[in-house]
C-alpha positions as CSV (number, residue, x, y, z in Angstrom):
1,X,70.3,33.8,-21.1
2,X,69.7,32.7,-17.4
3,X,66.4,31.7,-16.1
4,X,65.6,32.0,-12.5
5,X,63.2,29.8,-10.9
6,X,62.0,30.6,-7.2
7,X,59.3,28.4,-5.7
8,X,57.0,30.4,-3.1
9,X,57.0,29.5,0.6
10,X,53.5,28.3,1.6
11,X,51.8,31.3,3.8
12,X,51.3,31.0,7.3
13,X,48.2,30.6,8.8
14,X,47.5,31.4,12.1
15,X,45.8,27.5,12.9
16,X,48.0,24.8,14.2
17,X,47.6,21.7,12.0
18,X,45.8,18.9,13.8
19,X,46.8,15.3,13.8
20,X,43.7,13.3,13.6
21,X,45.2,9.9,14.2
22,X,47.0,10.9,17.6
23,X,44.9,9.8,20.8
24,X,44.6,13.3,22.0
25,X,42.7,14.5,18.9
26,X,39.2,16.4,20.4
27,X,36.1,15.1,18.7
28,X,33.9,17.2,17.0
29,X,32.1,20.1,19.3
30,X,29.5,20.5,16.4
31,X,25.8,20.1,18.1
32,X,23.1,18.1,15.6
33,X,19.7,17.8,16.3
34,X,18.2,14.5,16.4
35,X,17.1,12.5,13.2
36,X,13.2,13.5,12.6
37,X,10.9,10.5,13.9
38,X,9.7,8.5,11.3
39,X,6.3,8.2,10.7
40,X,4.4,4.6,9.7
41,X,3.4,4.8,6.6
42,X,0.1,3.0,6.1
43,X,-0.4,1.8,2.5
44,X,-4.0,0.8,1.6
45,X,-4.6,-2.5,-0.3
46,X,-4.8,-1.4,-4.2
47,X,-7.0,-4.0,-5.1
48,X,-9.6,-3.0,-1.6
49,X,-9.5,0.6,-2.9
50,X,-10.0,0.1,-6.7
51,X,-13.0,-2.4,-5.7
52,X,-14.5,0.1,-3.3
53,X,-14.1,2.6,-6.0
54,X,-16.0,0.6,-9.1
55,X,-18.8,0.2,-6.4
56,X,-19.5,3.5,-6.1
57,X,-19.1,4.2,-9.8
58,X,-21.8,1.3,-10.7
59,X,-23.8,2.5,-8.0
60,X,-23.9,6.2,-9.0
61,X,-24.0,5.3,-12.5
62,X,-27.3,3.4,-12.1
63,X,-28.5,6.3,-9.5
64,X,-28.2,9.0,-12.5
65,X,-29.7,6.3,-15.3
66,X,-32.8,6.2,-12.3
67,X,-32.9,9.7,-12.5
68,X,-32.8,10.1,-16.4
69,X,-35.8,7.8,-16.6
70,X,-37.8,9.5,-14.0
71,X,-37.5,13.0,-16.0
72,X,-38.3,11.3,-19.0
73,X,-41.1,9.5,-18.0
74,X,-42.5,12.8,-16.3
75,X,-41.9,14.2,-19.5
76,X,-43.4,12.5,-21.5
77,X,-46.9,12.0,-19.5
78,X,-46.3,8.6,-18.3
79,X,-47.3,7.8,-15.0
80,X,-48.0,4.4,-13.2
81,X,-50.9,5.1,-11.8
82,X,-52.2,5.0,-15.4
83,X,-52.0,1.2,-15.4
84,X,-54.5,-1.4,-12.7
85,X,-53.1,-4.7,-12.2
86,X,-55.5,-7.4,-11.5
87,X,-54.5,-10.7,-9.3
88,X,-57.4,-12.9,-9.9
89,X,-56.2,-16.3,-7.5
């Protein structure tokens, strides 16, 4: 039995090979645009904003409790003016 064995030849390509390392090696003609600008990033104190922020909860809380007793009192037939406070001095 006899076995033949026959390596290909690499195909030719049309491109020289470039050696990188040798002086007259061209740099790269590939145009890039300019790294985007950066913008400052302005980070807000946490504990300034969650302060600010139970504020206006407490605040619109209470304003909505106001509110609610108002109603009810009109409701109900309550009024201030029923009542005469005397300041005897």
């Amino acid at each position: 039995m006899i076995v033949i064995r026959a390596m290909a030849s690499p195909l030719q390509t049309g491109k020289q090979s470039v050696d990188l390392g040798s002086p007259d090696a061209r740099p790269s003609r590939i145009r890039r645009d300019p790294p985007p600008v950066v913008k400052e990033l302005v980070i807000r104190d946490r504990d300034e904003r969650d302060a600010r922020i139970v504020v206006i909860g407490v605040v619109t809380f209470a304003l909505a409790l106001f509110i609610i007793v108002i109603g009810f009192t009109g409701v109900a037939g309550w009024s201030p003016s029923q009542y005469t406070i005397q300041i005897e001095g």
